[in-house]
N, C-alpha and C positions, 0 to 999 in steps of 0.2 A: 324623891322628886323635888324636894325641896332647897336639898342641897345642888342641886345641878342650877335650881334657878338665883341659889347664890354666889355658885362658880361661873354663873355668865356677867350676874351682876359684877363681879368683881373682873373681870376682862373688858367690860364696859367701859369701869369704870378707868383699869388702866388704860384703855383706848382713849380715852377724851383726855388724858393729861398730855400726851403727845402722839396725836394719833401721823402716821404716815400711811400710803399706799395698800404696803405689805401687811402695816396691824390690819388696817381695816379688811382686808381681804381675808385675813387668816383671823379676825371675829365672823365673818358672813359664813366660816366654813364651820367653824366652832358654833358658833348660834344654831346652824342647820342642822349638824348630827346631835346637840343636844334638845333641839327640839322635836327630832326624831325620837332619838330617844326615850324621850318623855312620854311623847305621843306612844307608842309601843308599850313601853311601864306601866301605861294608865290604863290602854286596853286588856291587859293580861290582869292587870288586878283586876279591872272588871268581869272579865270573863270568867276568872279562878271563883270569885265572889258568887256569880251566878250561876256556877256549877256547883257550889258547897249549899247556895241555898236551895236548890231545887234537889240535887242528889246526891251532896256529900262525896261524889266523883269529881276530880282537876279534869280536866277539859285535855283531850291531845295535844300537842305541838304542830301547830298547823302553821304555813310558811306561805 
């Protein structure tokens, strides 16, 4: 997770040294699926976590 918040940071950052149109459009799409992402990563560790501590079962794949 942490790395993803350093691959934004870093398209951020090349966005503001010359940003146009098209960067910033293709940051908003980039920013969005990584913070999906994210969002997603975060709840599956949580959910793994709180199946391991209650019954040491992983949790289905639920969609």
């Amino acid at each position: 997770m942490l790395g993803l918040e350093f691959a934004l940071a870093a398209d951020l950052l090349r966005t503001a040294v010359a940003p146009t149109w098209e960067d910033i459009a293709k940051l908003a799409v980039i920013a969005a699926i990584r913070t999906m992402l994210n969002y997603f990563l975060a709840k599956d560790i949580a959910a793994f976590d709180a199946a391991r501590q209650s019954s040491g079962i992983p949790p289905s794949n639920r969609v």
